[in-house]
N, C-alpha and C positions, 0 to 999 in steps of 0.2 A: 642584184642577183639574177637577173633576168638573163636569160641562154645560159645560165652555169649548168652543170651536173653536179649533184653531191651525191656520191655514194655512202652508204650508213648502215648499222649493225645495232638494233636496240632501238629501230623506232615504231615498233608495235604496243610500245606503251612507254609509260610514264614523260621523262625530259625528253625523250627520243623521240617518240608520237609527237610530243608537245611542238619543238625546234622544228621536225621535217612539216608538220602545218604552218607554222609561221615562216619556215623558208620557203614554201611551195607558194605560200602567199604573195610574197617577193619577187616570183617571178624565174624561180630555180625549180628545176628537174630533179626530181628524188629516184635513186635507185636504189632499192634497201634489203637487205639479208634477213630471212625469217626464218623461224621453225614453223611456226602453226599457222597452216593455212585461213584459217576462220580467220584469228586474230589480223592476219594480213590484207585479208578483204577487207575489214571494216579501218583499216591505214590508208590502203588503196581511197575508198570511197570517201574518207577524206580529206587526203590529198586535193582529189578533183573538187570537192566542195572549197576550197582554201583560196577562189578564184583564179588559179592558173588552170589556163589551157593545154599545155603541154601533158605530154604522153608519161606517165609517173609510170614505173614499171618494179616487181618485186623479183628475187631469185631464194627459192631455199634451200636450205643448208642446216645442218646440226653443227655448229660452231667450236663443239667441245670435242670434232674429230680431226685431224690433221689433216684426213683425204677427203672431207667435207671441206675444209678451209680450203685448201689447193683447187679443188673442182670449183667452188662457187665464183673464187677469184679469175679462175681462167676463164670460165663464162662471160663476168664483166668487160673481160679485156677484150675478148672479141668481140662483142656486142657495144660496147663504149667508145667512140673515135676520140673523146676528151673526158678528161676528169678533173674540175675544178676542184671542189672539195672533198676528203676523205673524212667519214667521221666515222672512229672505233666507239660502237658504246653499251653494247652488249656485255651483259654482265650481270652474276650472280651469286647466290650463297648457300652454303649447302650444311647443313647440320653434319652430316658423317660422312666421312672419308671413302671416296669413289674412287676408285683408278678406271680409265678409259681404256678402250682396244686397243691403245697407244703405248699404256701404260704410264699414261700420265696423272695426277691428281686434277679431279675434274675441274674447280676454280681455278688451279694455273694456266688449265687448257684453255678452257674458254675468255676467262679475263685477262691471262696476257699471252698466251701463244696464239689465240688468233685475230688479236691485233697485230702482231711479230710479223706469221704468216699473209694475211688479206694487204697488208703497207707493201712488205716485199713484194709480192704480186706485183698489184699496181701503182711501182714503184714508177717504171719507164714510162706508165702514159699520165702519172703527175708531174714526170721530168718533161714531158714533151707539150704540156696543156699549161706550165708554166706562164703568169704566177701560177701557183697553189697552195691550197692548205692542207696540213694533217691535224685534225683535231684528237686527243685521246682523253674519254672523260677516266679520270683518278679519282679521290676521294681525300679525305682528312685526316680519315685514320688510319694511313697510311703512317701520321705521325709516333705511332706508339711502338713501333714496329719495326726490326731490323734483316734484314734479307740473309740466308744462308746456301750459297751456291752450293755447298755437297748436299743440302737435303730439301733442293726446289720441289719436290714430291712430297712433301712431311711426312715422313714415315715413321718421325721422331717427333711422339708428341702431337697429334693432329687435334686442333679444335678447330671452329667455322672461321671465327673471328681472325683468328691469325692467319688462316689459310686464307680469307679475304684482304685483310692489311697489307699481308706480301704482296698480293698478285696487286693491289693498287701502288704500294712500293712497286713494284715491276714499271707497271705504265707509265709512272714519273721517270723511272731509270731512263725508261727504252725509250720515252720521249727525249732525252736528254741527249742521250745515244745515236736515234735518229736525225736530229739539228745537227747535231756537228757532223755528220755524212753527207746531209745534205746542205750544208752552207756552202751561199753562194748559184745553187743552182736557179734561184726562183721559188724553191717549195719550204713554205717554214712549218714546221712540227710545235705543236704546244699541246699543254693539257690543262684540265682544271677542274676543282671541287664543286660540284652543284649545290654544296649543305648537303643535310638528312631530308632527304624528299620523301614523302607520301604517295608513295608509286606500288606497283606488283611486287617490288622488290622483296624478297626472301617469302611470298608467297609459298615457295614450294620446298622452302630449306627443311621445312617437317623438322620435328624434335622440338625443343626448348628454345632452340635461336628464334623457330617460327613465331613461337609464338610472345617472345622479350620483343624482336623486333615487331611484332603487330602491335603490342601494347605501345611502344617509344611512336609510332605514326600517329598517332594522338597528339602530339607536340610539333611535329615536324612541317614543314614548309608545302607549298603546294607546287604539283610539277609545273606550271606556269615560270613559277619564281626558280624554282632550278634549273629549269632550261635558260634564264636569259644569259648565261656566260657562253654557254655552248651557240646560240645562235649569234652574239657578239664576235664570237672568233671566226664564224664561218663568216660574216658578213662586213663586220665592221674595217674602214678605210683605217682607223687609225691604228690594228695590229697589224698590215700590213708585210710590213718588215722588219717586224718582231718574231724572233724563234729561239726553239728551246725552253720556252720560261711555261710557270705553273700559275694557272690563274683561279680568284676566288672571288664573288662578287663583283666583274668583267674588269679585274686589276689583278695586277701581277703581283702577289704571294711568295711568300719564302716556306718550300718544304723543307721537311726535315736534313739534318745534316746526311744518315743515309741517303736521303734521295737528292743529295747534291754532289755527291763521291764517284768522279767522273772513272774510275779504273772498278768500279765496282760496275758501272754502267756497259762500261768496253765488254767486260767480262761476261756478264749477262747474256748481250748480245750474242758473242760466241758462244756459249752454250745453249740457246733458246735456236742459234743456225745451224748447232749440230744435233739439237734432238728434232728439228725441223726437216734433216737432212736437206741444207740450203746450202750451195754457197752465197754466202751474203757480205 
């Protein structure tokens, strides 16, 4: 990994923090999207403890807004002459139903419109920094769970859970979605389940989910062990030129039959570029 760049969303804590220390280890340049500045200092700081010497640098961004997506991402591209790896992995859960100054529902926004958005961005300088990777971390529970285009909002019916499944449904779609756009270029797109990590996660979900899922971290795995799929994919020779596929324990995984339904995937796409206002 030594001269790569990866740029990342979600590594101010848990697999995120975890991967960008052990890539930075490596010998790769971390450039990473935050909201909280504290939290990002103590990523910053170490980064530089991880033994690389290179210049680690952060940009922030509230991620759950469309003109925050778009602004952070242009930033990078100016500022970045190469972009090895991309990793989407920002992501969260939210006990009651938010809609954003977008008027979006806040888990769609954040866990899959701005992966959607940050990819398209720096689409061109991972076409031109060729090979590359697009990493998108998804989830498991994604399996229980079926996507409904007329109501990506859930405005019918809102719980955490499902609002969370879709938008991991999502990132497997739009991973799948993205491969077949970009085959052939150099850049392969994949995704993969870290397990149930013992991370911040739903930290801040407030309500009944906060506190179901604080209880279930008691069982769950350490962010150590859920980042090694995610640093596998950024680093390892032997995915290569492997794309499209979903991975679980650094092996290729069969998601659910929704997240295999490539006209479900197409579709997706067109409507996440027209609430994006993209052409894509």
């Amino acid at each position: 990994m030594r001269g790569q760049t990866i740029v990342m969303t979600g590594a101010t804590s848990g697999i995120g923090e975890v991967a960008a220390e052990r890539l930075a280890g490596m010998g790769a340049r971390i450039v990473f999207i935050a909201r909280d500045r504290t939290r990002a200092s103590v990523t910053l700081a170490r980064l530089k403890a991880a033994g690389s010497s290179v210049a680690h640098s952060v940009h922030y961004a509230d991620l759950s807004r469309l003109s925050e997506m778009k602004r952070v991402a242009a930033e990078i591209v100016q500022e970045e002459p190469r972009i090895d790896v991309l990793v989407n992995n920002a992501g969260a859960i939210f006990s009651d139903r938010h809609v954003t100054e977008d008027g979006l529902e806040r888990t769609f926004a954040l866990n899959h419109m701005a992966y959607f958005i940050i990819t398209l961005a720096l689409r061109e300088r991972l076409l031109a920094s060729a090979p590359a990777r697009i990493i998108n971390t998804a989830s498991g529970i994604h399996q229980s769970h079926m996507l409904d285009l007329d109501d990506l909002q859930l405005e019918r019916g809102y719980s955490a859970l499902k609002a969370y499944g879709r938008s991991k449904l999502c990132n497997i779609l739009f991973t799948r979605e993205l491969a077949r756009r970009m085959k052939g270029t150099g850049v392969t797109a994949n995704c993969f389940h870290p397990g149930f990590v013992a991370t911040r996660f739903a930290d801040e979900a407030g309500g009944i989910i906060g506190r179901f899922v604080g209880l279930a971290k008691l069982f769950a795995i350490k962010p150590h062990e859920g980042a090694e799929t995610l640093v596998y994919l950024a680093s390892s020779p032997k995915v290569a030129n492997i794309t499209g596929e979903y991975f679980y324990k650094c092996r290729i995984a069969r998601p659910s039959p929704a997240a295999q339904d490539c006209r479900i995937a197409a579709l997706l796409w067109e409507k996440s570029a027209k609430i994006a206002h993209l052409d894509a």
